[in-house]
C-alpha positions as CSV (number, residue, x, y, z in Angstrom):
1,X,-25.2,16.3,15.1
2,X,-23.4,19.2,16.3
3,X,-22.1,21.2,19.1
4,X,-21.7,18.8,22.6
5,X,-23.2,16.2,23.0
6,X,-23.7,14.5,26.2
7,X,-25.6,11.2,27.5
8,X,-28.1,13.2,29.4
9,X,-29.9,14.8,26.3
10,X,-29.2,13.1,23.4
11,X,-27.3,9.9,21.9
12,X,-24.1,10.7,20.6
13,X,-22.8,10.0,17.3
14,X,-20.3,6.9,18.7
15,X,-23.5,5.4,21.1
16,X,-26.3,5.9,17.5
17,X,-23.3,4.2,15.5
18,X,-23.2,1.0,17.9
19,X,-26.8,1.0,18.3
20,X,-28.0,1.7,14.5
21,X,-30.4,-0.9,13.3
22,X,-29.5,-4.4,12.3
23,X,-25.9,-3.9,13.9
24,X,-26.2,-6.5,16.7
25,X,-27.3,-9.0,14.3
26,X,-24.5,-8.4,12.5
27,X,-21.7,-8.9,15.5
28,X,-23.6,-12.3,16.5
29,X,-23.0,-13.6,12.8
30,X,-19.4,-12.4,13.0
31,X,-19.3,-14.7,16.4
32,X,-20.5,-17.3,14.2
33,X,-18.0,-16.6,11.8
34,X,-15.1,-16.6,14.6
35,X,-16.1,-20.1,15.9
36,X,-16.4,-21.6,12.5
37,X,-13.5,-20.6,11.3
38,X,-11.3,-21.5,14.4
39,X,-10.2,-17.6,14.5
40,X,-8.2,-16.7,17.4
41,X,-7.1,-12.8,16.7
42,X,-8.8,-9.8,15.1
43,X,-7.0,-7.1,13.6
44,X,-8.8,-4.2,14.4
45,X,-7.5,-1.3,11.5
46,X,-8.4,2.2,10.2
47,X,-6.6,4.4,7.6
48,X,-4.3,7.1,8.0
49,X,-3.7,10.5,6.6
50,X,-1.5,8.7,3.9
51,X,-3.3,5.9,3.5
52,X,-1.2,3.6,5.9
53,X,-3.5,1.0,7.9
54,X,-2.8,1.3,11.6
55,X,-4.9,-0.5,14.3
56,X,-4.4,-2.6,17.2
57,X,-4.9,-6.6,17.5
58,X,-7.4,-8.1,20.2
59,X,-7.8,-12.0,21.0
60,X,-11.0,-12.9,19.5
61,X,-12.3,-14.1,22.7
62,X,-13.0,-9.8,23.3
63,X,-14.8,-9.7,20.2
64,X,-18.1,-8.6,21.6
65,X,-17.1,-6.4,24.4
66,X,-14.7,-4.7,21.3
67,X,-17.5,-4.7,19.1
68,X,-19.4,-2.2,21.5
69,X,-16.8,-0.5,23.4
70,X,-14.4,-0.1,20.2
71,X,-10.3,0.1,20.9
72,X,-8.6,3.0,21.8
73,X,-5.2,4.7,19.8
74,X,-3.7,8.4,20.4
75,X,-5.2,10.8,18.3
76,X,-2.2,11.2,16.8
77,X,-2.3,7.5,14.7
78,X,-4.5,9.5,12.1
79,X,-0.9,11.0,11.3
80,X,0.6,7.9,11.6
81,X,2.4,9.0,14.8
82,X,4.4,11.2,13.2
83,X,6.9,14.2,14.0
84,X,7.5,17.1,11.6
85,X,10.4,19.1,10.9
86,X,10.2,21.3,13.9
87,X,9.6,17.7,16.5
88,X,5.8,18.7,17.2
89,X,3.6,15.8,16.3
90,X,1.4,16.2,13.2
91,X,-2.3,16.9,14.2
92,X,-2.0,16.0,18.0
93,X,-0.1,16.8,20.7
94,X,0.7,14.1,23.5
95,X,-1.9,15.8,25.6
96,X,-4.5,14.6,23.2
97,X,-7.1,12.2,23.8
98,X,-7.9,8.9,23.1
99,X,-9.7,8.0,19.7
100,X,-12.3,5.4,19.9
101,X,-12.4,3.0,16.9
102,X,-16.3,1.0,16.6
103,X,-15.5,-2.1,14.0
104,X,-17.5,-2.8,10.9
105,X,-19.1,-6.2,11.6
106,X,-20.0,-6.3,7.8
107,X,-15.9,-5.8,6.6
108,X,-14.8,-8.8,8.8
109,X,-12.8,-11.4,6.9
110,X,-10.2,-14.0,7.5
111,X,-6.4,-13.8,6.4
112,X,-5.6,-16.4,3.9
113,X,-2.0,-16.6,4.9
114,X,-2.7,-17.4,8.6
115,X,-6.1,-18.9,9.4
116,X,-6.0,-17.9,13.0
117,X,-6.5,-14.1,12.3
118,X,-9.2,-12.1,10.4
119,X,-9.5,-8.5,10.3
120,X,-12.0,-5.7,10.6
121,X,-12.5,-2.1,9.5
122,X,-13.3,0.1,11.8
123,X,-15.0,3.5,11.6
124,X,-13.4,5.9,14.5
125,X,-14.8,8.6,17.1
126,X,-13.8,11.0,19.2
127,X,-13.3,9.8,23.2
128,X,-16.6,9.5,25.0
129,X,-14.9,11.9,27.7
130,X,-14.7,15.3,25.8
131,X,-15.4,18.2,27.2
132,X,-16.4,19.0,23.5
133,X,-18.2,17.1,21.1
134,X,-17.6,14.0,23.0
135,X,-18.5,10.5,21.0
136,X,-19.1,12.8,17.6
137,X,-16.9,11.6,14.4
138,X,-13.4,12.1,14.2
139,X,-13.1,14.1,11.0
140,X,-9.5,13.1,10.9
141,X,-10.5,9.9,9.6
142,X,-10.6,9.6,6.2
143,X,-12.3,5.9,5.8
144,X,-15.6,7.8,7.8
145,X,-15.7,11.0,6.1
146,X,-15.5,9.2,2.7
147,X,-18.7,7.3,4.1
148,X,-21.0,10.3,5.1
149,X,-19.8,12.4,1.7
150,X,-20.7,9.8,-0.2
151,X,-24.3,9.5,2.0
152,X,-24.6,13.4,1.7
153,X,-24.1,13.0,-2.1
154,X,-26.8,10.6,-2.4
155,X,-29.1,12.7,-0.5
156,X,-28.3,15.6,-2.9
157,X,-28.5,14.0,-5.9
158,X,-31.5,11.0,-5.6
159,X,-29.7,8.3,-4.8
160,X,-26.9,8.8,-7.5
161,X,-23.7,6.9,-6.2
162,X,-20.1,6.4,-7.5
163,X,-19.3,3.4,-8.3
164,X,-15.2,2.8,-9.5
165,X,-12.7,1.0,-10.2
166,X,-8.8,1.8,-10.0
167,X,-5.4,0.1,-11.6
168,X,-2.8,-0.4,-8.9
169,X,0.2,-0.2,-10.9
170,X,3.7,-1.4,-8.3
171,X,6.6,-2.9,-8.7
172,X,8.7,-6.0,-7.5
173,X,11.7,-5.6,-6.5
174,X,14.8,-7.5,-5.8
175,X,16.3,-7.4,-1.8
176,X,19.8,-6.5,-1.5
177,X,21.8,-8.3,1.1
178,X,21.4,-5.3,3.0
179,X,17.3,-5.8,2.7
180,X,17.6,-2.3,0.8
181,X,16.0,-2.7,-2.9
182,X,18.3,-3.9,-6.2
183,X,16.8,-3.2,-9.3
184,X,13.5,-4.8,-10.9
185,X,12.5,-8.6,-10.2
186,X,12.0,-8.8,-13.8
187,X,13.0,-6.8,-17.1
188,X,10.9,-3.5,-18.4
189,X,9.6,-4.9,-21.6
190,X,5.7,-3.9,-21.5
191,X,3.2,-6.5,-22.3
192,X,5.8,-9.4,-22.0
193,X,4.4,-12.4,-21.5
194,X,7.6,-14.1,-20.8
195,X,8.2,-11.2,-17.9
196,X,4.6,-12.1,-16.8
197,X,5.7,-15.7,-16.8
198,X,8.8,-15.0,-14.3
199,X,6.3,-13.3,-11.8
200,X,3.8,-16.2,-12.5
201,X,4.6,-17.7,-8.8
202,X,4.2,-14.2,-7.5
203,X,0.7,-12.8,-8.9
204,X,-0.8,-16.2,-8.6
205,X,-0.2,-16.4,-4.8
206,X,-1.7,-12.4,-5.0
207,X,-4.9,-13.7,-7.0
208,X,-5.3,-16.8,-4.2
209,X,-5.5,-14.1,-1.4
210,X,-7.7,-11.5,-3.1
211,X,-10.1,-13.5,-3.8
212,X,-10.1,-15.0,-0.6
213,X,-10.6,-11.6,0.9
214,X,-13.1,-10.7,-1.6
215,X,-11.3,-9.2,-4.7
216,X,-13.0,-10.3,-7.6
217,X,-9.5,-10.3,-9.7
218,X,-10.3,-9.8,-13.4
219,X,-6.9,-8.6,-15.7
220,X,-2.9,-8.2,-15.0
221,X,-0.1,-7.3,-17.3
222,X,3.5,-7.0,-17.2
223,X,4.1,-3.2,-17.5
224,X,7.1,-0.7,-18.6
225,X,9.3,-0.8,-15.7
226,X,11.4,-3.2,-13.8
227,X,9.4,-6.0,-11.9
228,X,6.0,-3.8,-12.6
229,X,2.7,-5.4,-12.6
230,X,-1.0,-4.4,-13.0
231,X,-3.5,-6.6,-11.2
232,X,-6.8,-5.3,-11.6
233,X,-10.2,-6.4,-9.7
234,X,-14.1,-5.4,-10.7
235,X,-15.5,-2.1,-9.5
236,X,-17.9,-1.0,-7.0
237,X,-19.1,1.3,-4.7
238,X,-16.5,3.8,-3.5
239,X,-16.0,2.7,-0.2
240,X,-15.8,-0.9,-0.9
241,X,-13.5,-0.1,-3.6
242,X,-11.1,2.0,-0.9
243,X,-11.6,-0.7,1.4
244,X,-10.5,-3.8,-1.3
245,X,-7.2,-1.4,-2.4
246,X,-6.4,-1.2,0.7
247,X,-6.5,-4.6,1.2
248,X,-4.9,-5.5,-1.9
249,X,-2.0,-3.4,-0.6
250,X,-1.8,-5.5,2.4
251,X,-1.5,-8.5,0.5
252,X,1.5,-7.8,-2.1
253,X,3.3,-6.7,1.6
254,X,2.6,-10.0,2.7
255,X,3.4,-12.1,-0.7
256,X,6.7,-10.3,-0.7
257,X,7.5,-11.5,2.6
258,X,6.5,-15.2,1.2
259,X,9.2,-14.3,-1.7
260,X,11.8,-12.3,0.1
261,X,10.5,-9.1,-2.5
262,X,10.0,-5.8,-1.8
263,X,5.7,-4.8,-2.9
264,X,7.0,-1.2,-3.9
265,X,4.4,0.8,-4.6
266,X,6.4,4.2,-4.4
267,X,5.2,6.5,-7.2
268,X,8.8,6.4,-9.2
269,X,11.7,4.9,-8.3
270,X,13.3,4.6,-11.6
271,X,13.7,7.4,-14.0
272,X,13.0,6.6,-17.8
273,X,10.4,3.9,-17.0
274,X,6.8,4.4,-16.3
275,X,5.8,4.9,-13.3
276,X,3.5,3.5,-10.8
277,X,0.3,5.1,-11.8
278,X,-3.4,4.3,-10.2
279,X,-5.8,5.0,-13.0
280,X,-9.2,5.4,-11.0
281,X,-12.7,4.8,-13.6
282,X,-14.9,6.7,-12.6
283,X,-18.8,6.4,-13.5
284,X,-22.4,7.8,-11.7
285,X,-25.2,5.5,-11.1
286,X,-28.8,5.3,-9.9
287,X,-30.6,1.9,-8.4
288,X,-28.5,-1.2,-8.2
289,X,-28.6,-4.6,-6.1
290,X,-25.7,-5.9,-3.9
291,X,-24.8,-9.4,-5.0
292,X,-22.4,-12.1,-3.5
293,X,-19.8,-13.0,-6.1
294,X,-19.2,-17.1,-6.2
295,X,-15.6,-17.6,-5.6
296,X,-16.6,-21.2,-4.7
297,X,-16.3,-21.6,-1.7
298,X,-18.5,-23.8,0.7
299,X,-18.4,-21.3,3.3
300,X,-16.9,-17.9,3.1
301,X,-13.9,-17.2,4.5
302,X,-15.5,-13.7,6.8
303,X,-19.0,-12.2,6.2
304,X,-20.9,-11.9,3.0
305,X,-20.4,-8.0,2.3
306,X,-17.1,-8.2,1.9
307,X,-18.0,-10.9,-1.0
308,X,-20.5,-8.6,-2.5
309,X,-20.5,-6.1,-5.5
310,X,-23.0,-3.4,-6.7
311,X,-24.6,-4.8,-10.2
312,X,-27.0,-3.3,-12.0
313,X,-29.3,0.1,-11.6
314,X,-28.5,2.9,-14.2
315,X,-25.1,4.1,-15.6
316,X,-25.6,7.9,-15.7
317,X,-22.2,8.1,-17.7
318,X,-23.5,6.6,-20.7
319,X,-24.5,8.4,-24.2
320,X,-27.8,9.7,-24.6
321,X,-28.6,9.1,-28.3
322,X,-30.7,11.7,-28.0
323,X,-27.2,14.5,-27.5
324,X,-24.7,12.4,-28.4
325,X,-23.9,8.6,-29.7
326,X,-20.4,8.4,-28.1
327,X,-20.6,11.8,-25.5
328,X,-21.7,10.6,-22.2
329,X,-24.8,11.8,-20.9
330,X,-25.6,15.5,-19.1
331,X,-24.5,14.2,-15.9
332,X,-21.0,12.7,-17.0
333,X,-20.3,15.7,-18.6
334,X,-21.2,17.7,-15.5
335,X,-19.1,15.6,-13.6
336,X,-16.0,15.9,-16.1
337,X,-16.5,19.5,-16.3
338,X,-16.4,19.4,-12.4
339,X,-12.8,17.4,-12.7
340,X,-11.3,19.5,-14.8
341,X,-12.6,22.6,-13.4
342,X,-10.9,21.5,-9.8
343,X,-8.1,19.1,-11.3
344,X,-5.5,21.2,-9.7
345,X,-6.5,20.9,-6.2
346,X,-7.5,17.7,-7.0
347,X,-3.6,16.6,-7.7
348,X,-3.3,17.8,-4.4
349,X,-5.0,14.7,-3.5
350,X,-3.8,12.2,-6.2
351,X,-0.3,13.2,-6.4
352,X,0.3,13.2,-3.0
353,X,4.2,12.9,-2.5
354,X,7.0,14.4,-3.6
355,X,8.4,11.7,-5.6
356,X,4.6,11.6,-6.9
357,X,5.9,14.9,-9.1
358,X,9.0,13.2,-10.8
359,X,5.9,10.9,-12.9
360,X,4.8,14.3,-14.3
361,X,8.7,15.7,-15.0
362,X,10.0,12.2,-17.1
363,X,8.5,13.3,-20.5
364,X,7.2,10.8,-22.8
365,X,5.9,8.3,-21.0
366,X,2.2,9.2,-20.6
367,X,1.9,11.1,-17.5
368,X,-0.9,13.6,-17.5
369,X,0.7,17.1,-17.1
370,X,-2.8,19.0,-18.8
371,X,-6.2,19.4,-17.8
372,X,-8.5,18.2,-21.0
373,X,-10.7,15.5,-21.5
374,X,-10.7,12.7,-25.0
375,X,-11.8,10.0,-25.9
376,X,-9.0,7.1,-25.4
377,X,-6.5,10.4,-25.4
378,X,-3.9,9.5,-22.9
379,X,-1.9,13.0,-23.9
380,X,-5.3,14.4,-21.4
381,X,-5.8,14.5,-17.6
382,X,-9.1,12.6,-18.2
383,X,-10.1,10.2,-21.0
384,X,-13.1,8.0,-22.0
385,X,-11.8,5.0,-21.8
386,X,-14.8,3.3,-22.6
387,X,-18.8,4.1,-22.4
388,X,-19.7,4.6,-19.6
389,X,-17.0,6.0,-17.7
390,X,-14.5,7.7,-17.6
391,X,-10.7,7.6,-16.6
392,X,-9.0,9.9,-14.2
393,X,-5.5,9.7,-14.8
394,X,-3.5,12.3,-12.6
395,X,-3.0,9.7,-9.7
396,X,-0.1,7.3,-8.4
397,X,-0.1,4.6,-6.7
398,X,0.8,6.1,-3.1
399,X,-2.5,8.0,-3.2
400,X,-4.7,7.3,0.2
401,X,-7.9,6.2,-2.0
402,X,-10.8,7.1,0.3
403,X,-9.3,11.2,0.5
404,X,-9.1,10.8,-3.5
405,X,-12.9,9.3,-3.7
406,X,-14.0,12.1,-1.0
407,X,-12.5,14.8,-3.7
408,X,-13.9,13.7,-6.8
409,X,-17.3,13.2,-4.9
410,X,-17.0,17.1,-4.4
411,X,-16.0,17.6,-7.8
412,X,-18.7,15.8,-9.5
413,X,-21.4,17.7,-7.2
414,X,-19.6,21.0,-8.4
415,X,-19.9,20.2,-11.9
416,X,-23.4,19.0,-11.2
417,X,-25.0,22.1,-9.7
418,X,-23.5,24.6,-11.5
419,X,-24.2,22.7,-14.7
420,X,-20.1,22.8,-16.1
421,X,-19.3,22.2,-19.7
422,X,-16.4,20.4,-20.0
423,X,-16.2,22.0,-23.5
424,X,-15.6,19.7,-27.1
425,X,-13.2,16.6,-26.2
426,X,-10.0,16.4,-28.1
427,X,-9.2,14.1,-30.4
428,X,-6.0,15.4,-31.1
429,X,-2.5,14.7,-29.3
430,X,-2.8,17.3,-26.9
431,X,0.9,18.5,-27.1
432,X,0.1,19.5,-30.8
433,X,-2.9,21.2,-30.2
434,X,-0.5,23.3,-27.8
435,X,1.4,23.8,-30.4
436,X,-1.3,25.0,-33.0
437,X,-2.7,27.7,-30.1
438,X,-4.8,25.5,-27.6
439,X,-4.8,27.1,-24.5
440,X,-5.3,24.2,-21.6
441,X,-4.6,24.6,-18.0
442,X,-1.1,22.9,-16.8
443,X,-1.2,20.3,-14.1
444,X,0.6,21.9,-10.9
445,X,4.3,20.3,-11.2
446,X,5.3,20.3,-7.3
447,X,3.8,19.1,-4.3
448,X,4.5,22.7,-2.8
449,X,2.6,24.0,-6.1
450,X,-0.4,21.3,-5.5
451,X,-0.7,22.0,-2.1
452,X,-1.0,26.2,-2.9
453,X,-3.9,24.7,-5.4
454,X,-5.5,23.0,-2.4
455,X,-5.6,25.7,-0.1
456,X,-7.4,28.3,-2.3
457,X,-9.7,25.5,-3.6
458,X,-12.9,25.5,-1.2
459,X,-14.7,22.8,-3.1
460,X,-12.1,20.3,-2.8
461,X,-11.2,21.3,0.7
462,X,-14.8,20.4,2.0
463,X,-13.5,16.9,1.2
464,X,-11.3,17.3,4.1
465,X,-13.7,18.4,6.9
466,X,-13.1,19.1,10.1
467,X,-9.6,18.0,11.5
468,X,-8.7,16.5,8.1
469,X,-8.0,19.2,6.2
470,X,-5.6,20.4,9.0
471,X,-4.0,17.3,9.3
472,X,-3.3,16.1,5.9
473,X,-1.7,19.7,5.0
474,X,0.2,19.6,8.0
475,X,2.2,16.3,7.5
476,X,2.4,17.2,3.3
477,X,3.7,20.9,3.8
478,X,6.0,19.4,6.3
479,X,7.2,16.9,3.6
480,X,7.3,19.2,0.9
481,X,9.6,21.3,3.2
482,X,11.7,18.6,4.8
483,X,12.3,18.2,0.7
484,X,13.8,22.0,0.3
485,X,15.7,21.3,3.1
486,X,17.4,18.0,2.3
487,X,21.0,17.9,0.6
488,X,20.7,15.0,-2.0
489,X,22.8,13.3,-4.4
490,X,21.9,15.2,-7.2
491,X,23.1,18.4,-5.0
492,X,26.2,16.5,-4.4
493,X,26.5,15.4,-8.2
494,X,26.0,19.2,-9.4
495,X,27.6,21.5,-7.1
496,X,31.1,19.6,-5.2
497,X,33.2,20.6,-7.7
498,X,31.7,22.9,-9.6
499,X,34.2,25.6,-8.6
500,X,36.6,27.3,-8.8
């Protein structure tokens, strides 16, 4: 629906959201769910431009008046709230309206950490009073868009989905006495089990909330920098994916607090180490069944979607013997071809802060700087990492996941439609190939560069309709130029004495 929308001829987009079929049904079991679980507040949360969850909190006593009427926040918390360089708010001006944010019945869950609250996901609108548009989608949200791309991809494409997993590489760190970080919780030695072991207290309380909330937890490692760890859960559809790292995020915050650590998940804060990457696999797929995963519990702990994972249906990312025994099939190539063809806007998106940039600049330590695909060749932006998908590698672990999901969605239908060719894998180490007269395409090495990328690419800009696009290159120009405009230590270091 477009244009304005009023009561008087048509439903508008908020009014069809609250009364789309089987929703009602839905808030009565979450009622249920309250009164068996003795829950007496409701975090009521959407995402924001960076990825930050902002909301409000209701007694749960509202739940069915909130449930139709939504909660109301300033425009403005898309942007977190936030003032740039110049003291204008980012997006919205204190005139602005009201958003209107409808919950997701199906996303509620209990917190493991305090029984008395749950929380639920809400998708948000604009305010039923607009002179404009009133009740329609606010593009500025990026949990909503990343829904109705992914439904307008499915449309396009028969029913083919994306269906991912990601590894949320961050790090523990130690408080000061001033609360400020001080150093590493543990020692960078990658792979360490002993390391591992000195977390042990600290991932297993991680595991015993994720699962209650619905992350099926499957691998973790120590990693190459102070305090890191990688605690990885099973893939599934995008938005459920988004949803559960978001979540996840939320609780290493909370498990900190339990252990007086700081849950850094800042891209680098140490130079010479890894950094904190967030590998996303990435495969197609046709069909499938929604399943409940058995975490063993009598009763689950919120409603039975947020226990659930895609399974089955048909991996379009895997070889067809008929082309190739280890290429993936016409589509996966399409949709690598589609990557690499847009991977600089695309870092844009993935590589989203400033700091995200010194990952790229600390040579030898993996970082994708080029824009090639391989087979289990980490020297390339993109590798097979095993059949049937395939790993996107130029992201960190501040990225806001549902904008990066929206992206590659628009990269794969590129690739797609305009058949792209992602040309012959190497099997080389990129960096000699270079050397031997491969030409590649360089990864942009700056946010200021990224964001240049972004703004003449049209395919990856239709990720950010609407408002969104607006928004999200407001607050990252303005941090890119708060950046140029900061005296730093390193100015300090170089330049105090440098004459006469």
């Amino acid at each position: 629906m477009t244009g304005t929308l009023t009561k008087t001829d048509t439903l508008t987009q908020l009014e069809a959201y609250v009364a789309q079929e089987g929703r009602a049904e839905l808030v009565k079991q979450v009622r249920a769910k309250i009164d068996e679980l003795g829950i007496k507040y409701i975090y009521y949360q959407f995402i924001s431009v960076t990825g930050r969850i902002v909301g409000k909190g209701v007694p749960a006593d509202h739940w069915e008046a909130i449930a139709d009427r939504g909660i109301q926040l300033v425009y403005g918390a898309t942007a977190n709230l936030y003032l740039d360089r110049h003291r204008n708010y980012i997006g919205y001006g204190p005139e602005a309206s009201e958003l209107v944010a409808i919950p997701d019945p199906d996303t509620f869950c209990q917190l493991p950490w305090d029984h008395r609250v749950a929380r639920v996901f809400c998708t948000c609108f604009r305010n039923r009073e607009e002179p404009v548009d009133a009740g329609a989608y606010l593009t500025s949200d990026c949990r909503g868009n990343l829904r109705r791309i992914h439904e307008q991809f499915q449309q396009d494409h028969n029913g083919l989905h994306l269906r991912h997993g990601c590894e949320p590489e961050m790090m523990w760190l130690k408080k000061g006495a001033d609360g400020l970080p001080d150093g590493g919780a543990t020692k960078p030695n990658c792979y360490h089990i002993d390391q591992f072991e000195e977390l042990r207290s600290v991932f297993l309380r991680v595991i015993e909330y994720s699962q209650a909330m619905g992350l099926d937890m499957i691998q973790g490692d120590h990693e190459d920098a102070p305090g890191q760890l990688e605690l990885n859960f099973t893939f599934d559809d995008a938005l459920k994916t988004c949803d559960r790292l978001a979540t996840y995020r939320q609780i290493c915050a909370q498990v900190g607090r339990e252990f007086n650590l700081i849950a850094c998940f800042m891209s680098k804060p140490f130079m010479g180490v890894s950094a904190n990457g967030c590998h996303h696999n990435l495969s197609l797929w046709y069909g499938g069944e929604a399943q409940v995963k058995d975490f063993g519990y009598e009763s689950l702990p919120g409603m039975a979607s947020t226990f659930s994972y895609l399974k089955d249906g048909e991996n379009t990312f895997l070889p067809d013997s008929e082309r190739s025994k280890t290429k993936p099939g016409l589509i996966g190539l399409n949709a690598i071809g589609g990557v690499i063809e847009h991977l600089g806007a695309l870092t844009a998106i993935g590589c989203s802060t400033v700091n995200s940039y010194r990952r790229l600049w600390d040579t030898g330590l993996w970082a994708p700087v080029y824009a090639d695909w391989g087979f289990q060749n980490r020297t390339c932006g993109l590798r097979v990492s095993a059949p049937g998908r395939f790993e996107y590698r130029a992201v960190d672990s501040m990225v806001n996941p549902y904008l990066m999901a929206a992206a590659i969605l628009k990269a794969f239908d590129d690739g797609i439609k305009r058949n792209l060719d992602p040309g012959e894998p190497e099997h080389r180490n990129l960096y000699e190939a270079m050397e031997a007269g491969k030409q590649v395409k360089k990864l942009p090495m700056s946010l200021g560069e990224a964001l240049d990328r972004l703004a003449a690419n049209e395919v990856i800009k239709s990720a950010l309709p609407g408002e969104m696009y607006d928004v999200y290159t407001w607050y990252k120009c303005d941090e890119w130029e708060r950046f140029l405009a900061t005296t730093s230590n390193w100015d300090m270091e170089n330049y105090i004495d440098c004459l006469p």
